[in-house]
C-alpha positions as a Markdown table, in Angstrom:
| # | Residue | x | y | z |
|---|---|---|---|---|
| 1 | Unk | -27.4 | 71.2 | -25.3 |
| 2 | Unk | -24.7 | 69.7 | -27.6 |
| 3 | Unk | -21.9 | 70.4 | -28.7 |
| 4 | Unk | -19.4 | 70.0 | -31.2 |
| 5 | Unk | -15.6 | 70.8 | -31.0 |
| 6 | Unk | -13.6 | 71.4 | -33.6 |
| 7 | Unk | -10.0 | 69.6 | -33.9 |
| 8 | Unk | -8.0 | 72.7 | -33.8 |
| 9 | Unk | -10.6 | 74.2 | -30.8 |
| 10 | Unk | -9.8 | 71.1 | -29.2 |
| 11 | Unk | -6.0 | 71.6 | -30.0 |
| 12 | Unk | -5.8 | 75.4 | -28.7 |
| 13 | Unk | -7.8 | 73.5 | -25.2 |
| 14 | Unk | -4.8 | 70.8 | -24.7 |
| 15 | Unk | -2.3 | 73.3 | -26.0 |
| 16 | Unk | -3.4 | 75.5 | -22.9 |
| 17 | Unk | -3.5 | 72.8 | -20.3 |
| 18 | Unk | 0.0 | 71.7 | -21.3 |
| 19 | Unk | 1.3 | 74.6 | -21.0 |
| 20 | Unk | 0.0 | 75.0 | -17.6 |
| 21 | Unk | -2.2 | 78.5 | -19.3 |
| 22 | Unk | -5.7 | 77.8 | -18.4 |
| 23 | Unk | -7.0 | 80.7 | -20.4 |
| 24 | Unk | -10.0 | 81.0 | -23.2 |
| 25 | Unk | -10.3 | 77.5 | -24.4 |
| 26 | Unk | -10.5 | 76.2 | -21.1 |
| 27 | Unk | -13.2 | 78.9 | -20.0 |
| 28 | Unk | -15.2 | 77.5 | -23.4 |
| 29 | Unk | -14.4 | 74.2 | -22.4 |
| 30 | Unk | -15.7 | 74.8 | -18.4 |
| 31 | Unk | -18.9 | 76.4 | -20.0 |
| 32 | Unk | -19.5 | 73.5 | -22.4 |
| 33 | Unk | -19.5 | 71.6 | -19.5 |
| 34 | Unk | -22.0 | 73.6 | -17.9 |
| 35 | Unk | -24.7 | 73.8 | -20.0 |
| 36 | Unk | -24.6 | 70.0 | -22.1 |
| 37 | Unk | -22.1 | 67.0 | -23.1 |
| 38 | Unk | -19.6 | 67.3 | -25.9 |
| 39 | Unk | -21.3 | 65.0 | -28.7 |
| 40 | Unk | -18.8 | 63.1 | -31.2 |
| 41 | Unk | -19.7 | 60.2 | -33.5 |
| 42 | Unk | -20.0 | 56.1 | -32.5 |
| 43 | Unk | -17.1 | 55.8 | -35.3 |
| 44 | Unk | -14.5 | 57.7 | -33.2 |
| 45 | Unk | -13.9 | 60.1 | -36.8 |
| 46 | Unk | -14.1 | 63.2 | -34.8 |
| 47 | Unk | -12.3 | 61.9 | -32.0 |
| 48 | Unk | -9.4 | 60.6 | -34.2 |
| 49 | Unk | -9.8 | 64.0 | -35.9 |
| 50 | Unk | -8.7 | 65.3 | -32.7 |
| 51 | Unk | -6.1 | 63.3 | -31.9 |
| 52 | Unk | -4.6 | 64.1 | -34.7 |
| 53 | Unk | -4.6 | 67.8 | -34.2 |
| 54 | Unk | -3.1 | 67.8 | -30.9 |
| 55 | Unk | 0.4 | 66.0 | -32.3 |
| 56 | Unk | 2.7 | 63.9 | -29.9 |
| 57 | Unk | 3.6 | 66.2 | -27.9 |
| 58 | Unk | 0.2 | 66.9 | -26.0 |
| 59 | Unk | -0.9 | 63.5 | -27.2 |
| 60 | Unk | -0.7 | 61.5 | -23.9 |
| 61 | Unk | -2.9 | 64.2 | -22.7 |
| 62 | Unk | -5.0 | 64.5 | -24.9 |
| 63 | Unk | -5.9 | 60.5 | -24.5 |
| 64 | Unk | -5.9 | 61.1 | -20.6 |
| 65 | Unk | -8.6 | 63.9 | -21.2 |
| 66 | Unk | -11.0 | 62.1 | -23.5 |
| 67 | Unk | -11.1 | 58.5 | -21.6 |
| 68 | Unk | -11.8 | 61.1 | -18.1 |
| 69 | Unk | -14.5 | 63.0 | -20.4 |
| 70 | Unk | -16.0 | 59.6 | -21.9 |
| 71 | Unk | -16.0 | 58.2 | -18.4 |
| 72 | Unk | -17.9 | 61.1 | -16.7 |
| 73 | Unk | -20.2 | 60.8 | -19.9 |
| 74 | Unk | -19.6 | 64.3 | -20.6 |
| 75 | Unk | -17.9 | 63.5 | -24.2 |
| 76 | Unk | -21.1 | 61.4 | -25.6 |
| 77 | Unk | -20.2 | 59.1 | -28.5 |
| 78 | Unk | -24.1 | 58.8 | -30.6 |
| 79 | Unk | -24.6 | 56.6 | -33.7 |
| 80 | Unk | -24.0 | 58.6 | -37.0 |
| 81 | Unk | -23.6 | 58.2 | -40.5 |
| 82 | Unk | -23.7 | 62.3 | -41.6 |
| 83 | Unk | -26.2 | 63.7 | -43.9 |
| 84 | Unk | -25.0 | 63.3 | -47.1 |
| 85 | Unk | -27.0 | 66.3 | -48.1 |
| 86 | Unk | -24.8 | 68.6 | -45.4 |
| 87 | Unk | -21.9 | 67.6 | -46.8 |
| 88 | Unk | -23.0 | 68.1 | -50.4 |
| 89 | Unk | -24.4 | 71.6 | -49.8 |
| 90 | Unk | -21.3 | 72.7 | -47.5 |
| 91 | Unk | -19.1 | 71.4 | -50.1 |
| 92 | Unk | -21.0 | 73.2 | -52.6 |
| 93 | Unk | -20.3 | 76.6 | -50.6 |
| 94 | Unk | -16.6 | 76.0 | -50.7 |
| 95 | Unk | -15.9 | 73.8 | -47.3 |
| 96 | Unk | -13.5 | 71.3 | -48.0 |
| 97 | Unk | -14.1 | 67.4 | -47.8 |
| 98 | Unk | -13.1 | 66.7 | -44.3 |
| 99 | Unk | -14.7 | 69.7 | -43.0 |
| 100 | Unk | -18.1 | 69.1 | -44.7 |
| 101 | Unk | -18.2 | 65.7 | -43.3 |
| 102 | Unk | -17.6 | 66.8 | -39.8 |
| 103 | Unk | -20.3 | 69.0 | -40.6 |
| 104 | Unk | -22.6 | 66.5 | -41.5 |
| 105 | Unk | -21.8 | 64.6 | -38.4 |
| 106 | Unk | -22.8 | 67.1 | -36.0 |
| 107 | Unk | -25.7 | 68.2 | -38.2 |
| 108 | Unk | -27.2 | 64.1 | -37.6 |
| 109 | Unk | -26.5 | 64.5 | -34.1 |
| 110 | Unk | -28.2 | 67.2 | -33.5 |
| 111 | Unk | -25.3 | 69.5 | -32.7 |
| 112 | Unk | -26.3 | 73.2 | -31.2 |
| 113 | Unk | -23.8 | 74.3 | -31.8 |
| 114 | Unk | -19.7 | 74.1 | -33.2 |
| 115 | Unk | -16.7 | 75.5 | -31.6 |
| 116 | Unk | -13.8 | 75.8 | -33.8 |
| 117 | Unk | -11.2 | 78.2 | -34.9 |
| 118 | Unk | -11.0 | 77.0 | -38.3 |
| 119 | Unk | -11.4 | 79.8 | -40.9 |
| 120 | Unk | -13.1 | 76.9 | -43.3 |
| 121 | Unk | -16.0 | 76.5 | -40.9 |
| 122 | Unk | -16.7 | 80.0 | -41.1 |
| 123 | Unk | -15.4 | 80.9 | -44.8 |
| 124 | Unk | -13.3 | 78.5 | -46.9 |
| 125 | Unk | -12.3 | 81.4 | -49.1 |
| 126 | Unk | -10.4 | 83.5 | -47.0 |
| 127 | Unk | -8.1 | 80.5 | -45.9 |
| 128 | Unk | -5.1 | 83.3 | -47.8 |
| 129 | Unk | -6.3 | 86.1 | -46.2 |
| 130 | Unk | -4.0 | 87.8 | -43.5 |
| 131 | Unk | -5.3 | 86.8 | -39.9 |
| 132 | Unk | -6.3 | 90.0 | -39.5 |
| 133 | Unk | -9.2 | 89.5 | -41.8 |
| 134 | Unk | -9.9 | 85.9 | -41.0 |
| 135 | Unk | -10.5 | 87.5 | -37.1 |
| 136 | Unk | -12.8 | 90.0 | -38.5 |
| 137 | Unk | -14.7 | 87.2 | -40.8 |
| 138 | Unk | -14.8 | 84.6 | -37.8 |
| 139 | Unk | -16.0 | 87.7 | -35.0 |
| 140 | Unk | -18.8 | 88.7 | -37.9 |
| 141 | Unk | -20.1 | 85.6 | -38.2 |
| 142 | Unk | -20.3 | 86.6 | -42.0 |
| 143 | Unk | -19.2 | 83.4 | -43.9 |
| 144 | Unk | -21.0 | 81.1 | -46.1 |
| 145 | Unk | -20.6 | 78.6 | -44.2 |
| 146 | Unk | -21.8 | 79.9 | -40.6 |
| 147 | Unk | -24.9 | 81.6 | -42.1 |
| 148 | Unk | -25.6 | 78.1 | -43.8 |
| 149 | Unk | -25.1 | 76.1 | -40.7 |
| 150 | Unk | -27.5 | 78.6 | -38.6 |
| 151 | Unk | -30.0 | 79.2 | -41.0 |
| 152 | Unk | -30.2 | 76.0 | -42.5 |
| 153 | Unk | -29.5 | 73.3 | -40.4 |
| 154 | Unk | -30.1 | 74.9 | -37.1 |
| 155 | Unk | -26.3 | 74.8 | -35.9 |
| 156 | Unk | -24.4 | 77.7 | -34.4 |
| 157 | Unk | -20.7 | 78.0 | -35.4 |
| 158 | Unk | -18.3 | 80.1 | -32.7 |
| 159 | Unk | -15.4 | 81.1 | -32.3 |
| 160 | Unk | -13.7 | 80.9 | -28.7 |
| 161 | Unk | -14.6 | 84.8 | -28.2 |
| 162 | Unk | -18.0 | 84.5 | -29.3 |
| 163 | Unk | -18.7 | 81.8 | -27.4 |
| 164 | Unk | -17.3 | 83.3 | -24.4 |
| 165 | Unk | -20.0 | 86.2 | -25.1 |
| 166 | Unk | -22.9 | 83.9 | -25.8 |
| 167 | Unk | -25.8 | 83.9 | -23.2 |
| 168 | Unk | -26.5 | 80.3 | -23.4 |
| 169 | Unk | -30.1 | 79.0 | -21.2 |
């Protein structure tokens, strides 16, 4: 299987393993691990995407992790230019730039599915809702954006928790 991680997923993982808290993200991470390879583009965007979520102070880390990764070929890097039509569509739906082109990424990979905590991979339009809501919305899996990615383009978009829950074979 592959699979895509989000840049604040991947910042909640490094944020955990800094702290010296392996908790959820590093269970989703083990599980990743498990059942396929972490797939990311030849052009390093996701990758740098990453790095720049993580900030300096887990950054050293965060470089230690992803040359170990890329070394056990367990990060895969694979030739991609997006789907311009995924990132149209998504956009359409509300998803902004940057998102819909990470999108588009995985979708020419052949990403199985997403982790990412990010409200605007599930539904852009409830970026000002309290975080009560966003939970409920990202536990749901109600969004315009995750029902597009499943039923369209085959890609399953998770939260930590859901993944967690997900029978995977």
């Amino acid at each position: 299987m592959k699979f895509g991680i989000d840049a604040n997923f991947f910042k909640y993982f490094i944020d955990e393993h800094v702290a010296d808290e392996l908790g959820s993200f590093a269970k989703c991470f083990t599980k990743v691990e498990d059942h396929g390879k972490i797939v990311t583009d030849d052009d390093d965007y996701i990758l740098h995407e990453w790095k720049e979520c993580t900030g300096t102070h887990a950054n050293e880390f965060a470089e230690e992790w992803i040359a170990e990764k890329l070394a056990q070929n367990i990060i895969v890097r694979t030739k991609s230019s997006g789907c311009p039509q995924t990132k149209r569509e998504a956009t359409n739906l509300g998803m902004p730039k940057k998102d819909a082109k990470i999108l588009s990424i995985y979708k020419d990979i052949g990403t199985d599915y997403i982790l990412s905590e990010d409200i605007d991979f599930f539904c852009p339009q409830a970026k000002k809702l309290k975080n009560a809501q966003k939970q409920k919305i990202k536990a749901d899996r109600t969004g315009p954006i995750c029902k597009y990615a499943e039923k369209k383009i085959g890609i399953i978009i998770c939260d930590c928790n859901y993944f967690l829950e997900l029978e995977l074979h």
